[in-house]
C-alpha positions in Angstrom: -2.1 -50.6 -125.5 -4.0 -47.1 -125.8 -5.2 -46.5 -122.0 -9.1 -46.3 -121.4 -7.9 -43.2 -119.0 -5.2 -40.2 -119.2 -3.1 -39.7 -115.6 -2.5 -36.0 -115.2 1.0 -36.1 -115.1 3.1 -33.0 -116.1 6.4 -31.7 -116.0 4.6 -28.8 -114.2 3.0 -31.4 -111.8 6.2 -32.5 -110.8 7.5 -29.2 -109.8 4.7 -27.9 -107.8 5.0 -31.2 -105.6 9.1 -30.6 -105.3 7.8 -27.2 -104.2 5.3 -28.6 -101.6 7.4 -31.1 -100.4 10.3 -28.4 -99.5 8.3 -26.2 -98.2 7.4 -28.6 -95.4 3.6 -27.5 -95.6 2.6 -31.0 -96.8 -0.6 -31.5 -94.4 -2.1 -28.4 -94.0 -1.5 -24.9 -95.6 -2.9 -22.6 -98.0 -3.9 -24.1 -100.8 -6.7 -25.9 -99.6 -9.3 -23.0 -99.2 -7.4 -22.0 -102.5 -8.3 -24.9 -104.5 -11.7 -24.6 -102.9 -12.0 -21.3 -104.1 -11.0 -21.9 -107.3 -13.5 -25.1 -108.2 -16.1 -22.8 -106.7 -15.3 -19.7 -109.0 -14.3 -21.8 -112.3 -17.9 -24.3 -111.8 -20.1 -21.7 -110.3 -20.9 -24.4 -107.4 -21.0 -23.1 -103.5 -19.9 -24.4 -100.3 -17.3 -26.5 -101.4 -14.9 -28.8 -99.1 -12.2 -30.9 -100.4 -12.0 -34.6 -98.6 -9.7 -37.6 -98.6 -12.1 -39.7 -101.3 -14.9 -40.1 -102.6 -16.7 -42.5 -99.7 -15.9 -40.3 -97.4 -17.5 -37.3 -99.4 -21.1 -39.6 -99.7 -20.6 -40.8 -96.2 -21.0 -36.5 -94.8 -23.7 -36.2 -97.6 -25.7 -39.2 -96.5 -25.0 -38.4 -92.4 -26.0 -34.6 -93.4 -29.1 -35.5 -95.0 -30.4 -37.0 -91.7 -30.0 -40.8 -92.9 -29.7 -43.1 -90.1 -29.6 -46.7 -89.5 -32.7 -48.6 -91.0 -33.1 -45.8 -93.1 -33.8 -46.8 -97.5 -31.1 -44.5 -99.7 -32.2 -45.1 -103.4 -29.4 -45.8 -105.9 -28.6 -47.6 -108.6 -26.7 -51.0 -108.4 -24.3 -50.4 -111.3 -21.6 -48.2 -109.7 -18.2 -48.4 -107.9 -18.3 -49.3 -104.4 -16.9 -46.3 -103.2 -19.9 -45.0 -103.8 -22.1 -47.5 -102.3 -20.1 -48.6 -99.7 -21.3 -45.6 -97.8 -25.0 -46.3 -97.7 -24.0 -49.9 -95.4 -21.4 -48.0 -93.8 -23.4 -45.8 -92.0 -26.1 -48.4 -91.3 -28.9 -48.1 -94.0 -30.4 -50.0 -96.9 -29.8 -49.3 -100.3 -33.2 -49.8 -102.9 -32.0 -50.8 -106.3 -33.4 -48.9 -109.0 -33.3 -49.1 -112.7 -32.8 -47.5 -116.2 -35.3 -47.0 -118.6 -34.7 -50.4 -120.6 -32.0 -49.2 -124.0 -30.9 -46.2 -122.1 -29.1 -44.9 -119.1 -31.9 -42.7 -117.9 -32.8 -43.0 -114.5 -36.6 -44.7 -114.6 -38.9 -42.0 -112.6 -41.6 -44.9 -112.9 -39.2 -47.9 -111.2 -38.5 -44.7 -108.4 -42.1 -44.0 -107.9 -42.8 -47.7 -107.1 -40.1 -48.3 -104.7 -40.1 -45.4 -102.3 -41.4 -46.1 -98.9 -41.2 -44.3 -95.4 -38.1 -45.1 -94.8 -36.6 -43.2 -98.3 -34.8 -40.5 -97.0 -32.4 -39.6 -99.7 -31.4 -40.5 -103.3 -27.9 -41.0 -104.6 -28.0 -40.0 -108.3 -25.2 -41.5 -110.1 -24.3 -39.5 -113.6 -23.1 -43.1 -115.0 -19.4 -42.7 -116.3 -19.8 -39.0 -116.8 -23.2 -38.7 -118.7 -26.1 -37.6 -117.3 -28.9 -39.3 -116.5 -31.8 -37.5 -115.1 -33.7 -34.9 -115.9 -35.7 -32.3 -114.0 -38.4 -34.3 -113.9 -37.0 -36.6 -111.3 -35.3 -33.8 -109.5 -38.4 -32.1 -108.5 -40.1 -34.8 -108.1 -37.6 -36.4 -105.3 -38.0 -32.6 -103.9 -41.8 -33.2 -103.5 -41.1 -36.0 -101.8 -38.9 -34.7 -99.6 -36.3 -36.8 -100.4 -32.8 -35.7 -100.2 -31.3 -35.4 -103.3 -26.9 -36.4 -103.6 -25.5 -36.1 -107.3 -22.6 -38.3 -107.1 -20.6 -36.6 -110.3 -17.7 -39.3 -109.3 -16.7 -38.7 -112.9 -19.2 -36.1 -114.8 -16.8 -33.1 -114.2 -17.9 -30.4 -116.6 -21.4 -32.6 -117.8 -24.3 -29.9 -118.4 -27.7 -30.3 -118.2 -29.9 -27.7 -119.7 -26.4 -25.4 -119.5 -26.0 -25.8 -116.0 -23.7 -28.3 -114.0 -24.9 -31.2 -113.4 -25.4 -31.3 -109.4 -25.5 -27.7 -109.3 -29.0 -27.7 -107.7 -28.3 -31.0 -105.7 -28.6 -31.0 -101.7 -25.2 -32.3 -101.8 -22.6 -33.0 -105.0 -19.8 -34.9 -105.3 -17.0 -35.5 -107.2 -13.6 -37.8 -107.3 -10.6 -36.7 -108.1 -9.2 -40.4 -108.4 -6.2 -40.2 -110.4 -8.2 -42.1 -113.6 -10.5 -38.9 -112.8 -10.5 -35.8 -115.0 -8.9 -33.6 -111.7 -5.8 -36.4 -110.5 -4.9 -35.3 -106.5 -3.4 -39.3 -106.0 -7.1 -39.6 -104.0 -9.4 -37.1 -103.0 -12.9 -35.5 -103.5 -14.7 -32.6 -103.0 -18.5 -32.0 -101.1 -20.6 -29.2 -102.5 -23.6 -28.4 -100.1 -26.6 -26.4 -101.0 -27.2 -25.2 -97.2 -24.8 -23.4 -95.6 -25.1 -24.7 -92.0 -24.3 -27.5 -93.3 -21.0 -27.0 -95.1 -20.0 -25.5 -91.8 -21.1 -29.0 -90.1 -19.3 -30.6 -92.8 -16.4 -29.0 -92.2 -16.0 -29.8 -88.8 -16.9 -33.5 -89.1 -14.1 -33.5 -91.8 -11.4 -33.0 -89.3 -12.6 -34.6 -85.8 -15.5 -32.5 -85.4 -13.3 -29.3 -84.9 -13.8 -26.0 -85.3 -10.0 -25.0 -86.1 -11.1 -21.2 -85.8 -11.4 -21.4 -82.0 -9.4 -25.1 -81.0 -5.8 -23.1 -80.8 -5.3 -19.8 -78.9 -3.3 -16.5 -80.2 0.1 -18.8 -79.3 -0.7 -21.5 -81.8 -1.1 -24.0 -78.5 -4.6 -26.0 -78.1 -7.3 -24.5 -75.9 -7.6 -26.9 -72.9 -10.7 -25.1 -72.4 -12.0 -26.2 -75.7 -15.4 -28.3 -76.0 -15.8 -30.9 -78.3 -19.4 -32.1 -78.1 -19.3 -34.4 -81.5 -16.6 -36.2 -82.9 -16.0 -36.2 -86.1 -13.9 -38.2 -88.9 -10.6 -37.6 -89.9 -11.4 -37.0 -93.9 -9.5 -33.9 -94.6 -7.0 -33.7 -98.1 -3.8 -32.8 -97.6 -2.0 -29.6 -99.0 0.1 -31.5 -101.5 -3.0 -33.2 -103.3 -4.8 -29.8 -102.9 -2.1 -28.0 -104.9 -2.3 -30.8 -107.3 -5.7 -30.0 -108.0 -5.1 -26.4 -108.0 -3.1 -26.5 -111.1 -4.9 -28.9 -113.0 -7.7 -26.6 -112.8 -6.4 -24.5 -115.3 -6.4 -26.8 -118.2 -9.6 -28.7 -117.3 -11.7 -27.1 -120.1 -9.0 -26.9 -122.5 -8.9 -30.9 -121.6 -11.9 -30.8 -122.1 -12.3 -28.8 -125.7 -9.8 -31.8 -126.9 -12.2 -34.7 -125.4 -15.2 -33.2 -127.7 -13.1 -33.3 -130.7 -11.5 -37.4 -130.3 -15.6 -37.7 -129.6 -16.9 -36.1 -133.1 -14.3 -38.3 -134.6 -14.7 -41.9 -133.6 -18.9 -41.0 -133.7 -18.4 -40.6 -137.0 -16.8 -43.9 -137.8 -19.6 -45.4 -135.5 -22.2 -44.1 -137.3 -21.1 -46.4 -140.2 -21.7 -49.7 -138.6 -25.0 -51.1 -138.5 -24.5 -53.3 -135.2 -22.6 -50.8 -133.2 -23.5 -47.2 -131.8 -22.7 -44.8 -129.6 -24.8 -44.2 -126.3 -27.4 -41.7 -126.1 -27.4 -38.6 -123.1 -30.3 -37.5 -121.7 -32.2 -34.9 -123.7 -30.4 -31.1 -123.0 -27.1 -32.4 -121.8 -23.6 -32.8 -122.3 -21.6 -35.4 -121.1 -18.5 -35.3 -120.0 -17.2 -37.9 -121.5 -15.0 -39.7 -119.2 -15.2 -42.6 -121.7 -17.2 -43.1 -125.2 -20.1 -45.4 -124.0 -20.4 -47.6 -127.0 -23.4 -49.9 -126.7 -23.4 -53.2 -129.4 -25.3 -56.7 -129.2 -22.0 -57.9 -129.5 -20.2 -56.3 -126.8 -17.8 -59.3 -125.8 -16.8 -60.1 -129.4 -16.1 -56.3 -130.3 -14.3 -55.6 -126.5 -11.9 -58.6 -127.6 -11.6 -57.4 -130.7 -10.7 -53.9 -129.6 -8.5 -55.1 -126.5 -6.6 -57.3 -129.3 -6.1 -54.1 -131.5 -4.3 -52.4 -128.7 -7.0 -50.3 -127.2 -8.7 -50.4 -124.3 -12.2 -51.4 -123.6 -13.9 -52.1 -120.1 -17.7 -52.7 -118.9 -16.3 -50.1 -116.1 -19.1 -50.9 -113.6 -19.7 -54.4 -112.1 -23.0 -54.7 -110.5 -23.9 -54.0 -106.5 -26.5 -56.3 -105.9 -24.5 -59.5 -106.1 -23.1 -58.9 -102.6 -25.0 -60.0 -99.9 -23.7 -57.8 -97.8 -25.8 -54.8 -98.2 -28.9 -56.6 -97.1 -31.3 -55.2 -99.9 -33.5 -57.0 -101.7 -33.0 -58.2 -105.3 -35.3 -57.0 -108.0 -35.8 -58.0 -111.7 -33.4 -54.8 -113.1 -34.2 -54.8 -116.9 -32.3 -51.3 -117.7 -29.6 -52.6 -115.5 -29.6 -56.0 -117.5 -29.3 -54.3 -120.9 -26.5 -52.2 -119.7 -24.1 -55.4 -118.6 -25.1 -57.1 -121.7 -24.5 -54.7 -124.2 -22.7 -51.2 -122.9 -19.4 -50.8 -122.6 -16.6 -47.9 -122.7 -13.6 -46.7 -125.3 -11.0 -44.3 -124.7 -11.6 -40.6 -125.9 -9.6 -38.8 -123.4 -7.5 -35.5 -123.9 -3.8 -37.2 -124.0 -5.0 -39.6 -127.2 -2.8 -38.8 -130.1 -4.2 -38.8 -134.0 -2.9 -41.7 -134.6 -4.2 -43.6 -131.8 -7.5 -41.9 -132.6 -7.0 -43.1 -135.8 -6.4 -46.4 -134.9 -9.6 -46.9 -132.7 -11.8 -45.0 -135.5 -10.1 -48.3 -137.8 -11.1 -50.9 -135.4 -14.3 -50.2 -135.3 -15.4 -49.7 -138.7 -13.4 -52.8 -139.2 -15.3 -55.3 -137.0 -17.0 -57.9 -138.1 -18.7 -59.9 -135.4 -19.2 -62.8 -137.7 -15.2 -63.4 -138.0 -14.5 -63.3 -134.5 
């Protein structure tokens, strides 16, 4: 079976974990400022902190952007629950909200309608790695005053109008899941627009400490130390941190290889009548975690594909089924056309010609009326 995602997993890899491991600085050490550093310098974002996962990374965003419980975060209902588990977690309501029907644009109109005074922020999903906003709805959540969180759970390296996508966020996240483009086992990293509250951020990560002033010049814990908040313990560990570090330096080469698989099985798309691939927002780039393929026929052509050999998966299920989230269920019709016709293929870096080959074959093969 051709896997819907690579996991990073190098000969290099392996050594740089032998290395950690031996060294005995497994927790803590140096190469988590340096990995930090690096995703700041390589991405051009600011204020970055690495954390355990991606909940944990919404959960800071949401509790930094002043959301509380009975508080209304907007979001849409077709996502994994580690990124809406945080909007119940720390007490609040999420309002479902929709695509423009045939896309995966985010509907400015559907958002207009359903903000009331409890809206305080907005978590802005960039659905399997393609971006789906524009400006537009950026400045107009700004005018709003409504805080604005880019989960980029899998949109590493996605541009809108050249820039990162989240780049001008309040707060940006990002997963480095090992099915992710970054693999650390778990783990995610916070990017915050204001700096007072990276430095907040940063202490809630580890117990609410400030670990510049909680140990004196003999390395032993001040007992004259105050800790007035308590914070989480959400930190990533050294080893995963060094992970990440080195997988930094073949992300866009990845990446390079990703657009090429992408120009290929487009063009065997583009020859079927009932099939085709999904559309990004005007001035963007996706980053193509998966090919979105979107047909009429999606069940028939995902058994089809998955009885080829290749992978095919809806990815998302949808949020509002569970009850426990307490939000009230709207008509979704964006979010109705996605689960009946949108699903995604593999396209990752690791695919070799031949399996590219073999998934271009598939498709211009299908016929939906023999299956």
């Amino acid at each position: 079976m051709i896997d819907l995602f690579p996991i990073e997993n190098s000969e290099a890899l392996h050594k740089e974990i032998i290395r950690i491991l031996k060294s005995k600085k497994i927790a803590s050490g140096h190469s988590v400022q340096e990995f930090e550093k690096q995703f700041e310098d390589q991405l051009g974002f600011s204020n970055s902190l690495t954390l355990n996962n991606l909940s944990s990374a919404l959960f800071l965003a949401l509790k930094l952007s002043g959301v509380k419980s009975g508080d209304e975060v907007m979001t849409t209902p077709i996502n994994c629950l580690s990124s809406t588990s945080p909007i119940a977690n720390i007490g609040a309501k999420p309002v479902w909200i929709d695509f423009k029907p045939g896309t995966i644009f985010y509907d400015l109109e559907d958002i207009k309608s359903k903000i009331s005074k409890k809206t305080k922020a907005i978590i802005i999903y960039h659905f399997c790695g393609y971006p789906v906003v524009d400006n537009d709805l950026i400045n107009f959540c700004r005018s709003k005053k409504i805080k604005i969180i880019e989960d980029c759970n899998n949109a590493l390296l996605a541009k809108l109008e050249d820039k990162h996508v989240g780049i001008n966020a309040d707060f940006t996240t990002f997963s480095f899941y090992p099915n992710r483009q970054i693999n650390t086992i778990e783990g995610a990293m916070l990017c915050c627009k204001d700096k007072e509250l990276f430095h907040e951020a940063k202490k809630l990560r580890k117990f609410g400490l400030d670990l510049s002033k909680f140990r004196d010049g003999e390395d032993e814990i001040r007992i004259d130390y105050e800790l007035k908040k308590i914070g989480y313990s959400f930190q990533l560990s050294n080893l995963s941190c060094n992970m990440g570090l080195l997988q930094m330096l073949n992300i866009e080469k990845n990446y390079r290889k990703v657009l090429l698989n992408i120009k290929k099985i487009e063009e065997a798309v583009s020859l079927k009548k009932d099939i085709s691939t999904v559309l990004s927002i005007d001035k963007s780039l996706p980053a193509y975690w998966v090919l979105l393929i979107s047909s009429a026929h999606k069940k028939k052509l995902m058994n089809y594909l998955k009885s080829a050999g290749i992978s095919a998966s809806s990815i998302h299920s949808r949020n509002d089924i569970y009850s426990g989230f307490n939000a009230e269920k709207t008509k979704l019709k964006g979010v109705d056309y996605i689960v009946d016709n949108v699903f995604g293929i593999p396209c990752h870096h690791q695919l070799k010609d031949n399996e590219i080959a073999k998934i271009c074959s598939a498709i211009e093969n299908f016929d939906p009326s023999s299956c």
